[in-house]
C-alpha positions in Angstrom: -25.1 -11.9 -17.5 -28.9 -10.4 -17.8 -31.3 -10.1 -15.5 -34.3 -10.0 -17.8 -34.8 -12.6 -20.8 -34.3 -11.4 -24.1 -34.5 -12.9 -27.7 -31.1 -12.9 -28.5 -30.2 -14.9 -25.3 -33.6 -17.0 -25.5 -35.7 -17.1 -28.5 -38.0 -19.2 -27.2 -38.8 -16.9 -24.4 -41.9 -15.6 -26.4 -43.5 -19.0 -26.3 -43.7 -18.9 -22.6 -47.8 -18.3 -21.7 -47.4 -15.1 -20.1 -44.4 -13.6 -21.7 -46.2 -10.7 -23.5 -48.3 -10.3 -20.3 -45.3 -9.6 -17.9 -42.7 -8.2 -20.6 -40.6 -6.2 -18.1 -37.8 -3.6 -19.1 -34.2 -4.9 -19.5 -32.2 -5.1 -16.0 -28.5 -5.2 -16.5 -26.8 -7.7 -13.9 -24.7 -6.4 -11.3 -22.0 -8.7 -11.3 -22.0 -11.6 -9.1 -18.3 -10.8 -7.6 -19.2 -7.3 -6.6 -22.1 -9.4 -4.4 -19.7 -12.5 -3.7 -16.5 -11.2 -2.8 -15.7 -14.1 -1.0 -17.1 -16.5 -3.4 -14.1 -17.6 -5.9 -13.5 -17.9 -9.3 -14.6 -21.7 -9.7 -17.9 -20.7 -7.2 -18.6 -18.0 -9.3 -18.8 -19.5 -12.2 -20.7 -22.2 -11.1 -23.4 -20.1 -9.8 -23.6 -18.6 -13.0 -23.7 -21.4 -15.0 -26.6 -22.3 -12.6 -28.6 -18.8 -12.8 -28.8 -19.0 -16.9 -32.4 -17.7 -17.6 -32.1 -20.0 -21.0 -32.3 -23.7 -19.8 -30.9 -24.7 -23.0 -27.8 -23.0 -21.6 -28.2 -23.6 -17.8 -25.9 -26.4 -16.3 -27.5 -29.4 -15.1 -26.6 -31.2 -12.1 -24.8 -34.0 -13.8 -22.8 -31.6 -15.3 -22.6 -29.8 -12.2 
């Protein structure tokens, strides 16, 4: 999981108004079980499935 939107994850990113503007340099996620210890396999991939940058990929709450 990235931190930072990028065009292979989200090509539409670049049609976003101020994505040139704030272009930021790539952050690599820390994993969410080294934050989450106690958070287990079903929560954390949940939570993931709800932190997708791409909201063609992000779960919705039907889904959910």
């Amino acid at each position: 999981m990235r931190r930072t939107p990028n065009l292979e994850d989200w090509p539409e990113v670049v049609n976003l108004s101020e994505y040139e503007k704030n272009k930021m340099d790539e952050i690599k996620a820390v994993p969410l079980g080294e934050k989450l210890p106690r958070l287990d396999h079903d929560g954390l991939d949940l939570l993931e499935k709800f932190l997708q940058l791409n909201p063609k990929k992000r779960i919705t709450a039907k889904e959910a």
